[in-house]
C-alpha positions as CSV (number, residue, x, y, z in Angstrom):
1,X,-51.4,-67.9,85.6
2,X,-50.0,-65.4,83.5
3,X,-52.4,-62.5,81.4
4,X,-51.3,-63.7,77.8
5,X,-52.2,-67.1,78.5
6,X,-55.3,-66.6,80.0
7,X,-56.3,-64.2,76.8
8,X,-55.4,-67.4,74.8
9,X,-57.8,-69.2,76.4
10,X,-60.8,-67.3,75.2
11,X,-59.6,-68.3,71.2
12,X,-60.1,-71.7,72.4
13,X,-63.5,-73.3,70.7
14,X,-66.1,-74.4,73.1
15,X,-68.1,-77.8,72.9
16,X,-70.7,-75.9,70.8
17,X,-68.5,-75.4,67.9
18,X,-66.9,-79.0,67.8
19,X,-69.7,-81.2,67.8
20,X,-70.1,-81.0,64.1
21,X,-66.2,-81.6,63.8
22,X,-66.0,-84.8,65.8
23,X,-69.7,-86.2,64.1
24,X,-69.6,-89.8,64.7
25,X,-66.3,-90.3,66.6
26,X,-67.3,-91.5,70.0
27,X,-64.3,-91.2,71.8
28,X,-63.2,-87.9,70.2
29,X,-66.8,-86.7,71.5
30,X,-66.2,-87.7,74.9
31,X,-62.0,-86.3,75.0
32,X,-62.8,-83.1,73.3
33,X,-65.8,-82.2,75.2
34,X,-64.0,-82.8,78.7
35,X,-61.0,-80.4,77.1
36,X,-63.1,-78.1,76.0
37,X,-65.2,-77.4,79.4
38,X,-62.4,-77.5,81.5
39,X,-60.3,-75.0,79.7
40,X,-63.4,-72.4,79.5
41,X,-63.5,-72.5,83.1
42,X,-59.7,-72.7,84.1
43,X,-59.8,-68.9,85.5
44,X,-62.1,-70.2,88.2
45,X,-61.0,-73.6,89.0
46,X,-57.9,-76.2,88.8
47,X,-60.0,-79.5,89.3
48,X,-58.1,-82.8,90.0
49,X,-59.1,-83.8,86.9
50,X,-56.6,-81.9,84.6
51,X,-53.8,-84.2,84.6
52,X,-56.2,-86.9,83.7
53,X,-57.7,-84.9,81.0
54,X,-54.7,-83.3,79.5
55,X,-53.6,-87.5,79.2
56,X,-56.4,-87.8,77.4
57,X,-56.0,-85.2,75.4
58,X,-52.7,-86.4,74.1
59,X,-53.9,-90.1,73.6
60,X,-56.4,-88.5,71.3
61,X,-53.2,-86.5,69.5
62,X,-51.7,-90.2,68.9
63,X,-54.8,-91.6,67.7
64,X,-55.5,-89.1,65.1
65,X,-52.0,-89.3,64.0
66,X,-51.6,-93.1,63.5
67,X,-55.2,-92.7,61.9
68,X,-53.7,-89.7,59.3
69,X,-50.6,-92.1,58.3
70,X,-52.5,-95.2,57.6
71,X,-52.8,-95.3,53.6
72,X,-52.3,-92.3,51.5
73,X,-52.9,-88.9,52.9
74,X,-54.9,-87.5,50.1
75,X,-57.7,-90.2,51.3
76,X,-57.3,-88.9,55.2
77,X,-60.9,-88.0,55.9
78,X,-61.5,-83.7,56.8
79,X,-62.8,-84.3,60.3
80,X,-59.9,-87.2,61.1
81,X,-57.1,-83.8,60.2
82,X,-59.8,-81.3,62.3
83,X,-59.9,-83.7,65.2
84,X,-55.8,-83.9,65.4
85,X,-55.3,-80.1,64.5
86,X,-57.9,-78.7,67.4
87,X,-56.6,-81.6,69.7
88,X,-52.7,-80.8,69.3
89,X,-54.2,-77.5,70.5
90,X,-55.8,-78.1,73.2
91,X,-51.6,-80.6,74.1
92,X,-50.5,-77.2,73.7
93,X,-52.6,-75.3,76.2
94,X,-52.5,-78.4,78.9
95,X,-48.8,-78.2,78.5
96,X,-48.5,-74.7,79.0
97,X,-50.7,-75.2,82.4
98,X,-47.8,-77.5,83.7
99,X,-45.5,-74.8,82.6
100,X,-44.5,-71.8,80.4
101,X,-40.7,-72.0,80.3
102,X,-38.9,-71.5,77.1
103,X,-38.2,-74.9,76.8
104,X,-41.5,-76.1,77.2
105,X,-42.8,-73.2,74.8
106,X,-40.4,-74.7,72.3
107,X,-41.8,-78.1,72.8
108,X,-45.7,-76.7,72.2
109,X,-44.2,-74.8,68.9
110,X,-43.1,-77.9,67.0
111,X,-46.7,-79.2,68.3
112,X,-48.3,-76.4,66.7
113,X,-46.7,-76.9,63.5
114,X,-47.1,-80.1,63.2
115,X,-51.2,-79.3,64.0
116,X,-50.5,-76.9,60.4
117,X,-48.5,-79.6,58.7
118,X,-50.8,-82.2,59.0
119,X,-54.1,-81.2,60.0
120,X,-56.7,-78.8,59.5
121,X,-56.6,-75.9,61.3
122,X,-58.5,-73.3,58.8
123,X,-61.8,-72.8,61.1
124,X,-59.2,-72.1,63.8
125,X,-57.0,-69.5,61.7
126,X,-56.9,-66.6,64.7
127,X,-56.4,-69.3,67.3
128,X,-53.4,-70.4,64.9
129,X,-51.7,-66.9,65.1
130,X,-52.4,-65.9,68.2
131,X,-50.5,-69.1,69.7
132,X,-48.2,-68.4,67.3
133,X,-47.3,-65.6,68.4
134,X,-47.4,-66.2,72.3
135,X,-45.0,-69.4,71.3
136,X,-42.2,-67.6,69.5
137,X,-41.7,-65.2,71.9
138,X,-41.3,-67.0,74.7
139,X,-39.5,-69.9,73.2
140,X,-35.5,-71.0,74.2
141,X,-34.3,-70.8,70.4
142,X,-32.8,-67.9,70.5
143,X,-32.9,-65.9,66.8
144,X,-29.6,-67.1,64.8
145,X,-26.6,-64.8,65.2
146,X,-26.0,-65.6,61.7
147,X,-26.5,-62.4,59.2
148,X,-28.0,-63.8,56.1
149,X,-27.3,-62.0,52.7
150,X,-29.4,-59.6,50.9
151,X,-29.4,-60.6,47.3
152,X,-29.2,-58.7,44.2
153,X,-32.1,-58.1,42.4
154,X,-31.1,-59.9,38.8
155,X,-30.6,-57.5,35.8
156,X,-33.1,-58.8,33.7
157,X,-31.8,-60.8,30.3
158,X,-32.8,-61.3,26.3
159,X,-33.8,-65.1,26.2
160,X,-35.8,-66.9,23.9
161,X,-39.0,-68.2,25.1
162,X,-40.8,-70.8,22.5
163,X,-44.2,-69.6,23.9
164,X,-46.4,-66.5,23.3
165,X,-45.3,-63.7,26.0
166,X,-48.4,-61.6,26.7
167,X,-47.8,-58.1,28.3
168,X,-50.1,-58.0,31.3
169,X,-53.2,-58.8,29.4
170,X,-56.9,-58.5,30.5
171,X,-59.0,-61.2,32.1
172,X,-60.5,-61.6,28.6
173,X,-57.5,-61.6,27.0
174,X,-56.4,-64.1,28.9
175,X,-59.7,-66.3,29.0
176,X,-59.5,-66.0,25.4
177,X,-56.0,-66.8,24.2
178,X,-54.9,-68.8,27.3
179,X,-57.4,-70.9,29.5
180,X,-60.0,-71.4,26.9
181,X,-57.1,-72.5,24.1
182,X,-55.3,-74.4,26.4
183,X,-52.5,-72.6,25.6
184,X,-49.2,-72.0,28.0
185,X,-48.2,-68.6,28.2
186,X,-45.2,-65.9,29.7
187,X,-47.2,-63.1,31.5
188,X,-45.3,-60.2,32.0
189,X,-45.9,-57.2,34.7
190,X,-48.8,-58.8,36.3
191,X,-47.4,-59.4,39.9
192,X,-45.3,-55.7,39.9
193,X,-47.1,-55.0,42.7
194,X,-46.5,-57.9,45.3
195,X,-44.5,-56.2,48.4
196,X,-42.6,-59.9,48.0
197,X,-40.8,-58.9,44.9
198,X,-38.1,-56.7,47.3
199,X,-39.0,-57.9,50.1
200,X,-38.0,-61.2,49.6
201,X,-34.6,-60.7,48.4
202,X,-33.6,-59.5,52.1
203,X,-33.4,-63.1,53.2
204,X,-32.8,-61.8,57.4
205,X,-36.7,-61.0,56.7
206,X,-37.2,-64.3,55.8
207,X,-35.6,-65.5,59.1
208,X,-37.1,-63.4,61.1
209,X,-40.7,-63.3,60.3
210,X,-40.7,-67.5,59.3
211,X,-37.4,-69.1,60.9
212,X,-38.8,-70.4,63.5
213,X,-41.4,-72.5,61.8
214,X,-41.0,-76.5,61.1
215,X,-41.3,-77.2,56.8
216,X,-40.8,-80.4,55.0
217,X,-37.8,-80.0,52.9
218,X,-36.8,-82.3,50.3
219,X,-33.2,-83.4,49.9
220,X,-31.6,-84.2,46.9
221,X,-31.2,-83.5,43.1
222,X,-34.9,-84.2,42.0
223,X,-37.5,-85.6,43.8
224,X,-37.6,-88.7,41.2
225,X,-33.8,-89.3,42.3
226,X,-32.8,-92.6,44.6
227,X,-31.1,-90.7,46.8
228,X,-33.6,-88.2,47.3
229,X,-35.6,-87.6,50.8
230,X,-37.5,-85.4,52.9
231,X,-37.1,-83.9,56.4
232,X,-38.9,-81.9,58.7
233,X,-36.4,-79.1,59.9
234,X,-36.6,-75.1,61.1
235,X,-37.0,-72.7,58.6
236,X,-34.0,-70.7,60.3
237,X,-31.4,-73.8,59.6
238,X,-32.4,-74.3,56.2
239,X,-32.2,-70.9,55.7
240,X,-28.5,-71.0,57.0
241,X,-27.2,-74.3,55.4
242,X,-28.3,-73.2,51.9
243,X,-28.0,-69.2,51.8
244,X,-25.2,-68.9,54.8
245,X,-21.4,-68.2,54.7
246,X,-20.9,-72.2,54.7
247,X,-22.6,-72.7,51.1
248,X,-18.8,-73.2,49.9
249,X,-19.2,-76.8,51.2
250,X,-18.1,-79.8,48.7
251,X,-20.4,-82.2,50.3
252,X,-23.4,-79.9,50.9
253,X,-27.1,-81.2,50.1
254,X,-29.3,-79.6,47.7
255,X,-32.3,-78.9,50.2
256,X,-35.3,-77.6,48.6
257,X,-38.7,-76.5,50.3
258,X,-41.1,-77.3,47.5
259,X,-44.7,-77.2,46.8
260,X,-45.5,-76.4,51.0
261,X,-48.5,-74.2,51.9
262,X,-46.2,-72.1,53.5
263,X,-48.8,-68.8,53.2
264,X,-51.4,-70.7,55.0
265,X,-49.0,-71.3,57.8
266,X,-47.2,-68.0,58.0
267,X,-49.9,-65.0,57.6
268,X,-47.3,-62.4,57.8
269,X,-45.6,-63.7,54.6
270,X,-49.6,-63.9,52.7
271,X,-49.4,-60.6,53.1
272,X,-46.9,-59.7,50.7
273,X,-48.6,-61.5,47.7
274,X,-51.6,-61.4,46.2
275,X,-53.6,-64.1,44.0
276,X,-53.8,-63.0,40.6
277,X,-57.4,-62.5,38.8
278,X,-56.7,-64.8,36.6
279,X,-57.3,-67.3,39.2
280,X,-61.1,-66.5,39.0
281,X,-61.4,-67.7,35.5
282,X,-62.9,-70.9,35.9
283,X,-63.9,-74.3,34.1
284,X,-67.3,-74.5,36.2
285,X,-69.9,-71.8,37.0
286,X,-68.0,-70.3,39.8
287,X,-63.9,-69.9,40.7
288,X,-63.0,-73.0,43.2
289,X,-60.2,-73.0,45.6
290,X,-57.2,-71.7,44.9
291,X,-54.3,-73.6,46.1
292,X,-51.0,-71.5,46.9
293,X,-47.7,-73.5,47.3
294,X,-43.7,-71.8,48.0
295,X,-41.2,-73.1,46.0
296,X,-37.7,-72.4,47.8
297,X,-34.1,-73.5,47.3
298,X,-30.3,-72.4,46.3
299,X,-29.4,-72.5,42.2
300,X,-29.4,-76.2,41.2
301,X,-32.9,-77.6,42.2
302,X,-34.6,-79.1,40.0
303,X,-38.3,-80.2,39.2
304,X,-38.5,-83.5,36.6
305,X,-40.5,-83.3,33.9
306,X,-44.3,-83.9,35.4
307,X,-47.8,-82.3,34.7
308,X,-50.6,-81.0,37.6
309,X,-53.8,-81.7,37.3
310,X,-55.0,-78.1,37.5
311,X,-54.1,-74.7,36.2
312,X,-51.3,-73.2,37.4
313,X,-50.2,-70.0,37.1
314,X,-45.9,-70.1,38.5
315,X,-45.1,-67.1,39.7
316,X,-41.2,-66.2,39.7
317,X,-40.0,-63.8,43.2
318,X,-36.9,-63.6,42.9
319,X,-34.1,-65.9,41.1
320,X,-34.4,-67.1,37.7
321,X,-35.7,-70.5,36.5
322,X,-34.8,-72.7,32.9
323,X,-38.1,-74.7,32.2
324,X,-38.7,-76.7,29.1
325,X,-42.6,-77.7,28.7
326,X,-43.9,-80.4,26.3
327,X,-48.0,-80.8,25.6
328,X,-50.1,-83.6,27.3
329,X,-50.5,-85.2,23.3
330,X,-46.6,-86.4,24.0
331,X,-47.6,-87.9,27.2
332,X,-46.8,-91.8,25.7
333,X,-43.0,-90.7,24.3
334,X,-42.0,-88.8,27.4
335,X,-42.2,-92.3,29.3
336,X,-44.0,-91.9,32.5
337,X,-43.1,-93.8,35.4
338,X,-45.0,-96.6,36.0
339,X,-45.6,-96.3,39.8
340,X,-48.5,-94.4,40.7
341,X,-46.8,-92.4,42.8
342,X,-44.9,-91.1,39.8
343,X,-47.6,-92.0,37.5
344,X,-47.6,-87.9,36.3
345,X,-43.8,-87.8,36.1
346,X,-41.3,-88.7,33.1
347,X,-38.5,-90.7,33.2
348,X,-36.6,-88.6,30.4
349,X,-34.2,-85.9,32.1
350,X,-35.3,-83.1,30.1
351,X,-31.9,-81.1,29.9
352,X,-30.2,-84.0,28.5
353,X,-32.2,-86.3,26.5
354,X,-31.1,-89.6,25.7
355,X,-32.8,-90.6,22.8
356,X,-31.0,-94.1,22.4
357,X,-32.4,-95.2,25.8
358,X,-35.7,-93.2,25.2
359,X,-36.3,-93.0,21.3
360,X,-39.4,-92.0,21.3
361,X,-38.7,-88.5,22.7
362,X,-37.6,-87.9,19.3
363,X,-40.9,-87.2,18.5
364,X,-41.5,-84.8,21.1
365,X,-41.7,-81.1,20.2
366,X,-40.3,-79.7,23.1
367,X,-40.7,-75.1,24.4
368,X,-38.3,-73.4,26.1
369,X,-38.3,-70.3,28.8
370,X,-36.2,-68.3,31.5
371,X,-39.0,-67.3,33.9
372,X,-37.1,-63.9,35.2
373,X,-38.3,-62.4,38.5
374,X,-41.9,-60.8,38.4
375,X,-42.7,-63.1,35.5
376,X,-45.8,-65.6,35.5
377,X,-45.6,-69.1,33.7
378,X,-49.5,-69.9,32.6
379,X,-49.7,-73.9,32.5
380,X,-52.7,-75.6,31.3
381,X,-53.8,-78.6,32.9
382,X,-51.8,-81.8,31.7
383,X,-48.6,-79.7,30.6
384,X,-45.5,-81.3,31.2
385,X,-43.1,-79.0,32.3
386,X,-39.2,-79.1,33.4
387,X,-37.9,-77.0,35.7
388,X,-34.3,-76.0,37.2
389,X,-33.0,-72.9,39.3
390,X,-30.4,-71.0,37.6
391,X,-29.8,-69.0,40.8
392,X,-31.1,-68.8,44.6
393,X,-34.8,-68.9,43.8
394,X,-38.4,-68.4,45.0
395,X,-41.2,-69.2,43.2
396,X,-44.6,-69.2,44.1
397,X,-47.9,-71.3,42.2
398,X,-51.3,-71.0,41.9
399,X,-53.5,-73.9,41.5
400,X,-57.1,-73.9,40.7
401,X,-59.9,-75.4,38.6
């Protein structure tokens, strides 16, 4: 049993800190508790009783999931996406005791994303990189032979922006004439300091310090769209099939990766930004969470008009975005979809309004922006907002209450 693996090992939680994970769950109890014991003692024995356990183990995997993808996510109770994400570990580890081959590393890699994707693995986090890391460098993918371009950082341009443009202001300048008036503003030279901001435009970085990772991408014009879908797929071939030499292509797919905790599942790329301060402004007596979602995709993707229920605070990398906003008092003429699950977005295409089909937008006073690179977009709750890349683009939101 090799040294790396064996180090691994000790990340592992013991029984002691999962019983308050697995509460009530009988069978999760018994299946967890088996794992966890034998894998804190594997340096000094190989009972009989690992196959049987590591079976276990992945019947408890299946479970979890089936349980995750019955009704909406959003309603997926904590300890159900704990209970998948620590048991798709322990998969990982019984798998590697059959073998560590590349192929088989491979395997426990998508595993392990899939543990990010739709579980929980926060109380876990070192665990998380650690595996990570032992994963990707011992996996059968070999790194693309494809050299990705570098782009050019975009000269920045004169555009009219219908909003008030605020010049890094202070925390109480921005309490005062932003989140207390409800009022969307461009912030200018606030994030000048993320690493990200050149970084990021070397997209081989990209590939090499995320590529291997599994995303959801979307696929398609808009997400409202009928023709548009979603797909799991490597970073590395998105990469390739929408900033390679094949871009060219008549019948390529928009792909977009958009509004994925992607710093919460790649640490190295966390690193390069940093949540604002303007974050810790907050409607209650103390900051809550802040959410942080990547927004990235080729020129042409484009977000409907819609509102968030939170602030957010869109913060432009590199690439340049057109977004037109309209306030939550026009909600009833920007004709919302009916469906829940579009209940927040509009059925009126926002570059090209068609006011004999929708007359009420008519009525609609409508503000317009180019959010450049290092710029931040300050949306109020309830804001309806547009938004379409105007060249290879990543954008980066905060989300808080």
């Amino acid at each position: 049993m090799e040294t790396g693996f064996l180090e691994l090992t000790k990340l592992l939680p013991r029984w002691v800190d999962l019983e308050n994970v697995v509460q009530d769950d009988v069978e999760a109890r018994y299946i967890l508790k088996r794992a966890a014991d034998h894998l804190a003692n594997i340096q000094s024995s190989r009972d009989s009783g690992e196959e049987e356990t590591g079976y276990l183990v992945g019947a408890l995997v299946d479970r979890s999931w089936e349980r995750i993808h019955t009704g909406h996510f959003s309603q997926v109770p904590l300890a159900t996406r704990k209970i998948y994400a620590i048991a798709c570990c322990f998969k990982i580890f019984f798998l590697l005791l059959e073998s560590t081959t590349p192929a088989q590393k491979d395997a426990c890699s998508e595993i392990l994303d899939e543990a990010q994707l739709l579980g929980c693995l926060e109380d876990w986090s070192e665990l998380k990189v650690a595996l990570m890391d032992y994963l990707d460098k011992g996996g059968a993918a070999a790194p693309s032979s494809e050299t990705l371009p570098t782009l050019e950082p975009l000269t920045r341009v004169s555009s009219a922006c219908d909003i008030p443009q605020l010049d890094a202001p202070s925390l109480e300048e921005f309490q005062t004439k932003c989140f207390k008036a409800g009022q969307p503003a461009l912030l200018l030279n606030t994030i000048q300091h993320w690493p990200a901001l050149h970084k990021w435009l070397d997209l081989n970085y990209l590939l090499q310090v995320a590529g291997n990772r599994t995303v959801p991408i979307e696929i398609g014009s808009n997400y409202a769209s009928d023709e548009w879908s979603q797909q799991l797929v490597k970073i590395r071939d998105f990469l390739s099939r929408q900033f390679g030499k094949d871009t060219s292509k008549t019948d390529q797919n928009i792909e977009y990766l958009a509004q994925h905790e992607l710093f919460s599942q790649i640490s190295a790329l966390k690193e390069d930004i940093s949540i604002p301060d303007y974050c810790t402004i907050s409607d209650g007596d103390a900051p809550g969470a802040v959410d942080i979602k990547a927004w990235l995709g080729p020129a042409g993707t484009v977000s409907p008009m819609h509102y968030d229920p939170k602030h957010n605070l869109l913060c432009q990398v590199f690439g340049s975005k057109r977004i037109i906003l309209a306030a939550p008092e026009d909600t009833a003429n920007l004709y919302p979809h009916e469906s829940e699950f579009l209940a927040n977005t509009a059925r009126i295409d926002a570059a090209q309004l068609d006011p004999d089909t929708y007359p009420l937008v008519a009525k609609v006073k409508f503000y317009q922006l180019l959010l450049q690179p290092g710029d931040c977009l300050y949306l109020p709750p309830k804001w309806w907002h547009y938004v379409r890349s105007e060249a290879p683009s990543f954008s980066v939101s905060f989300w808080w209450e």
